[in-house]
C-alpha positions in Angstrom: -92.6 -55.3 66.5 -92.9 -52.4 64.3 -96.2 -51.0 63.3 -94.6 -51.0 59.6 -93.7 -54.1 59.4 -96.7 -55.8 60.4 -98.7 -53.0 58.1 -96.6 -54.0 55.1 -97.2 -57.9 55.8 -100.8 -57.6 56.6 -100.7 -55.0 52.7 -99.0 -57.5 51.1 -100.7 -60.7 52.3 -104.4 -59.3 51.5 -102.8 -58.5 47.9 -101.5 -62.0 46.8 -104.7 -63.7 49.0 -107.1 -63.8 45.8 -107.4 -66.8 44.0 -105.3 -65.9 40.4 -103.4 -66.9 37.7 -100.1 -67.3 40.0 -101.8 -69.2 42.3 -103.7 -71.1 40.7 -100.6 -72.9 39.1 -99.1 -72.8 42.9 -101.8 -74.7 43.9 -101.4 -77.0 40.8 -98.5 -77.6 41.3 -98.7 -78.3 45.0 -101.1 -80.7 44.3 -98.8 -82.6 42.0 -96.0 -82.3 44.1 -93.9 -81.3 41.2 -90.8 -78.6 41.5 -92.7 -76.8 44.4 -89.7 -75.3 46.1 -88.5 -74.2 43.1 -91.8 -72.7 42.1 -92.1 -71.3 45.4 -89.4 -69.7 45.6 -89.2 -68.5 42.2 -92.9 -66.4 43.3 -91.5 -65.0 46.3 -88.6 -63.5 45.1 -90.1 -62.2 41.7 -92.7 -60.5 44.5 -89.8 -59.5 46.6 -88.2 -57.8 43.5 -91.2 -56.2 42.7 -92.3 -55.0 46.2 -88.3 -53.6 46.3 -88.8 -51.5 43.1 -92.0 -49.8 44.3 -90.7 -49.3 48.1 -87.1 -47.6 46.2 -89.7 -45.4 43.8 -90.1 -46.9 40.8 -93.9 -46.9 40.6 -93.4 -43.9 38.3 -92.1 -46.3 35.7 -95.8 -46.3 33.7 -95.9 -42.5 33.8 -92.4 -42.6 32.5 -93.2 -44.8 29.6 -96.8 -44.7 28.0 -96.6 -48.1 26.1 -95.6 -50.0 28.8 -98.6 -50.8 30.5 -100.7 -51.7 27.3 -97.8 -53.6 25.9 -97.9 -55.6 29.2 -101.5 -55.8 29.4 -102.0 -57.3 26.3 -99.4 -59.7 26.2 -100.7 -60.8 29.3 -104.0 -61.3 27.8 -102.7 -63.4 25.7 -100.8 -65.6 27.5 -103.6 -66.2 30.2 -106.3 -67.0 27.3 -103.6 -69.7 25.7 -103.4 -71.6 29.5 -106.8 -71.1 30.2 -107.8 -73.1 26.8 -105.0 -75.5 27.9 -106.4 -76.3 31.2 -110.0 -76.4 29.2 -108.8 -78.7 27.7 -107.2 -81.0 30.3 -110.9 -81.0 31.9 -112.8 -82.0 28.7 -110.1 -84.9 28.5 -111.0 -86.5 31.6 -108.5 -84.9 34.0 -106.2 -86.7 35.9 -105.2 -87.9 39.7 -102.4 -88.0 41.8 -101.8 -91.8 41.5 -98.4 -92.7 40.8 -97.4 -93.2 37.3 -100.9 -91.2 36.1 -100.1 -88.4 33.9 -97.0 -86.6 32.6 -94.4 -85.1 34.7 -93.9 -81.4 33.8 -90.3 -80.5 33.4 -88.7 -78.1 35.7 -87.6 -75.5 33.2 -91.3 -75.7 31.5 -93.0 -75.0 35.1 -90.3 -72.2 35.8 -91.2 -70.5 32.6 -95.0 -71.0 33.2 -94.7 -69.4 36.5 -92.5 -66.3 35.5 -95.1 -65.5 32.6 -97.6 -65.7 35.2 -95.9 -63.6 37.4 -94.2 -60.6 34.9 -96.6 -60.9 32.0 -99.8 -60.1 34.2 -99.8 -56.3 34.5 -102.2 -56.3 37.9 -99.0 -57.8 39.7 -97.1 -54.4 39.0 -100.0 -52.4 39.7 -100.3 -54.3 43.3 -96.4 -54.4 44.1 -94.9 -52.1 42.2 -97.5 -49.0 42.6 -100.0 -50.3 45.5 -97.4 -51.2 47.9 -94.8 -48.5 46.6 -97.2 -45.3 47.0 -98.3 -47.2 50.7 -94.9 -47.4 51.9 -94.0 -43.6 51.3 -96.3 -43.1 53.9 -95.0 -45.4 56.9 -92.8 -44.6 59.1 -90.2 -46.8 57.9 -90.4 -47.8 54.3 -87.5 -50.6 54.9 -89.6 -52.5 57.1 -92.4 -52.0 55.7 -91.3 -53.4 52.5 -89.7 -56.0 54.5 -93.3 -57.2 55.8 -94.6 -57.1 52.8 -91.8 -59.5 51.0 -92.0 -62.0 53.9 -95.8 -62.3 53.3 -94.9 -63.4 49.8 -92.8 -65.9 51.3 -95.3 -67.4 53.8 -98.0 -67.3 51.1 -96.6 -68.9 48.3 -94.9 -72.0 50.6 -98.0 -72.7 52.6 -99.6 -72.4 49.2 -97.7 -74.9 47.2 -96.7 -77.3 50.5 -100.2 -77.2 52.2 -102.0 -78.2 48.6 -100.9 -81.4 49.5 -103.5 -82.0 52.5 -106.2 -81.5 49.9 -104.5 -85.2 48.3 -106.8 -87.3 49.1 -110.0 -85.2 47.3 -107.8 -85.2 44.4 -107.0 -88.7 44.2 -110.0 -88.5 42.0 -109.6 -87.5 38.3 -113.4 -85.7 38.5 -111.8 -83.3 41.4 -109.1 -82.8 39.0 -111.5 -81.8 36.0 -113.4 -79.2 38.4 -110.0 -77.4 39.3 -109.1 -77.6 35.7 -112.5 -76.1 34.6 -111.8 -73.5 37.3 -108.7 -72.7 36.5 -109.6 -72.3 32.6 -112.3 -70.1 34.1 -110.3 -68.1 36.3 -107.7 -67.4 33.3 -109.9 -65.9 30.8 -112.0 -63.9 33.1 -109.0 -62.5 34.2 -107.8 -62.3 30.6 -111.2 -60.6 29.5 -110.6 -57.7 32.2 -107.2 -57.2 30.6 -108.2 -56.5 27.3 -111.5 -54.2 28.8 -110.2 -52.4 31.3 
């Protein structure tokens, strides 16, 4: 297999393997086993877009335009100190569980919007696909494989992601599990929020 592919996965991979915003609402909604294809999907190929813009050159887009990147981090700011409160304040409600009938199904067009904010309102996932893998791949060999490896790492990721969460069932059969993911989530979202507005 070509070295550029398998550098490009292995980039890729390492990228989207920290616990974030994304997915922490992958894994949410893994766990719920609510609209995870779509959710899934709708990751990957946001991240394959992305990838495809910084492997074709477009990593210049921020040198290009000065108030793009403040315009983005702040709005992503934001938006990630507005779900953290939320998930804040699922966990000082009691959480929930994954008993049938317990708690409120999220509609498919609410979680699809959720998940895009996550995904284009969050300025570190440009700086990771768009300029990370983009100035990488114009030094392998072959940039179409490489960017090739690192889409399908998106892919893998994000559906063992959001299809594996639902091993970890059982441990979240319990609402107090439920409250400690919450309460990390929350946690997650405004630390990441606070390095926004810092950086």
């Amino acid at each position: 297999m070509n070295t550029g592919f398998i550098s490009g996965f292995a980039l890729g991979f390492s990228l989207i393997l920290a616990i974030g915003a994304q997915n922490a609402f992958v894994l949410r909604q893994g766990l719920r086993r609510e609209h995870v294809f779509a959710i899934c999907l709708t990751c990957a190929l946001s991240d394959a877009l992305l990838i495809s813009a910084g492997v074709a050159g477009f990593g210049r887009l921020g040198v290009a335009l000065p108030w793009f990147e403040p315009v983005m981090r702040f709005g992503g700011a934001a938006f990630l100190l507005a779900y953290g409160g939320l998930s804040l304040r699922r966990a000082m409600a009691g959480g929930e569980s994954l008993r049938s009938g317990n708690g409120e199904s999220a509609g498919l067009r609410k979680a699809l919007l959720t998940v895009l904010a996550f995904t284009w309102l969050n300025p570190h996932v440009y700086l990771d696909t768009v300029v990370l893998v983009g100035s990488v791949s114009s030094q392998a060999e072959n940039r179409l494989l490489f960017g090739l490896g690192a889409v399908l790492a998106s892919f893998v990721f994000f559906f063992s992601l959001g299809y594996g969460a639902r091993f970890l069932a059982p441990v979240f059969a319990r609402p107090g599990a439920w409250r400690v993911l919450d309460l990390c989530i929350g946690a997650v979202m405004w630390a990441i929020a606070a390095k926004l507005i810092f950086m």
